[in-house]
Structures are given as structure tokens and as C-alpha cells.
C-alpha positions in Angstrom: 227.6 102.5 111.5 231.1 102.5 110.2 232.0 99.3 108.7 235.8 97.4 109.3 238.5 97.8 107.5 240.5 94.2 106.4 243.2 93.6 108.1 247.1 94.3 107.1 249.3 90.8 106.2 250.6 91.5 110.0 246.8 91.1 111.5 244.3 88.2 112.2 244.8 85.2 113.2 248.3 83.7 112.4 246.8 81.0 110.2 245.5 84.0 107.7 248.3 86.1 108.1 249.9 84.7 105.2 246.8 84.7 103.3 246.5 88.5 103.9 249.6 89.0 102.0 249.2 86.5 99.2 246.5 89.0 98.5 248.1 91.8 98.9 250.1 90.6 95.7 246.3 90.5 93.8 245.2 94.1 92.4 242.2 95.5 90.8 242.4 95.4 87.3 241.0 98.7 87.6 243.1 100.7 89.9 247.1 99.2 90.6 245.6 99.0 94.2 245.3 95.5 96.1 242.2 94.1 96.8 243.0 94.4 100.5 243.7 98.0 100.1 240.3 97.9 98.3 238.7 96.6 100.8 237.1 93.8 98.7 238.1 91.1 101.0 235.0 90.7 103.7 236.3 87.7 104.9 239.2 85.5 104.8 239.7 82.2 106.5 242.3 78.5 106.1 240.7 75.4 106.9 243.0 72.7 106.8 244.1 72.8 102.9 241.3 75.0 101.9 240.9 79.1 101.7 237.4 80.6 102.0 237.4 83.9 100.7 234.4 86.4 101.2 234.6 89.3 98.8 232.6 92.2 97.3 233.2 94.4 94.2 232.6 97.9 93.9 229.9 97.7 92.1 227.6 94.3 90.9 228.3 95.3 87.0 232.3 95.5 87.9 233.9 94.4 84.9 236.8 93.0 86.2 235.3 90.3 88.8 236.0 87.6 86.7 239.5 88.6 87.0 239.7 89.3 90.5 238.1 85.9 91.3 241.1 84.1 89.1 243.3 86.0 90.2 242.8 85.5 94.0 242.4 81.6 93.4 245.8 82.0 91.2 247.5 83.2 93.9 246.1 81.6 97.3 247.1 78.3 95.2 250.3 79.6 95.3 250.5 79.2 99.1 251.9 76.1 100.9 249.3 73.7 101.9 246.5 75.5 99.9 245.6 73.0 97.6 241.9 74.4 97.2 240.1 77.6 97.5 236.5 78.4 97.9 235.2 82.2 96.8 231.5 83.5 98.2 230.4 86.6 96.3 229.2 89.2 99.1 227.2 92.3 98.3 226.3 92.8 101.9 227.4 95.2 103.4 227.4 97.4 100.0 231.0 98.4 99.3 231.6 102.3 99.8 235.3 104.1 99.6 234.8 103.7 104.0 236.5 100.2 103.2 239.8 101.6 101.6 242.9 101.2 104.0 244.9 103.8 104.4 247.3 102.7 101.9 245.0 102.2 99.3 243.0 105.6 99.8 247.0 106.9 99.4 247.1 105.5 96.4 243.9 106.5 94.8 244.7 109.8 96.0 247.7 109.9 94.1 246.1 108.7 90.6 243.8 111.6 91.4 240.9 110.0 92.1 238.9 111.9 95.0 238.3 109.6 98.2 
């Protein structure tokens, strides 16, 4: 079973789209990859004022969810007509590298990290 990649700030439905990109703007404090290319984000949705944000880490001790979590609220507050976001940690599916995009594989790649 392969799992799906996120989408790009051009895919989904138009409502996200701009979400998509907000995050594109949030990286890993790990790794200077976003957590799109990551493939953290599981799920990503606007309902009327409100984002809800699925996500995952790569691993449950990750040491920088507390800052991805800000961070993400941070910036989806940024958007117009976000004035609240809701975050649901997901650890199902597990994360493997399978969820990188292309870009962020690239980029990993180029730090020399195998992927």
C-alpha cells in the first residue's frame, strides 16, 4: 500500500490552496525542509474562519513538535479570515520517507541524507 503524498499550494480544493502554501513557509526545525515537503501534513481543511490541520511527526519522541505545532498555528493565523486553528496529532498511518515530495526528498538529498 503506498500512502499519498500532500498536495503542492497549486492542489486541493481552492479553499486550502492557500493554506498549502502558508505551510509551505513552516519548516522542520530539523531539516530546512517544509512540512509539506515532509509530508507531516495528513490533512488540511478551512471551515469558515477555522483551519483543521491533521499532522504527524517522524517519530512520537520528535523533539521539535512543539515547535512545528506553533509554528503552523503562527502562520495559518497569518492568513485572511483565519482567525482560529485547530491541530489533531496523527500517528496513523506511521510516517515513513514514502511521504516526502519530490522537492523535499531533493532537498534531503542534497544535505546528504540518504532517502
Amino acid at each position: 500500500m503506498t500512502t499519498p503524498r500532500p498536495p503542492g499550494a497549486n492542489a486541493g480544493a481552492p479553499e486550502t490552496r492557500s493554506l498549502w502554501a502558508a505551510l509551505q513557509d513552516v519548516a522542520d526545525p530539523e531539516f530546512p525542509v517544509s512540512v509539506v515537503d515532509m509530508g507531516l501534513i495528513y490533512g488540511l481543511r478551512r471551515e469558515g474562519a477555522t483551519a483543521r490541520v491533521q499532522l504527524t511527526f517522524t517519530a512520537m519522541g520528535c523533539p521539535g513538535m512543539d515547535f512545528i505545532v506553533h509554528d503552523i498555528r503562527a502562520r495559518l493565523l497569518q492568513e485572511p479570515g483565519i482567525s482560529r486553528v485547530e491541530l489533531e496529532i496523527v500517528w496513523d498511518p506511521p510516517w515513513t520517507k514514502n511521504r516526502l515530495t519530490e522537492k523535499g526528498r531533493e532537498r534531503l538529498q542534497r544535505l546528504g541524507m540518504a532517502v
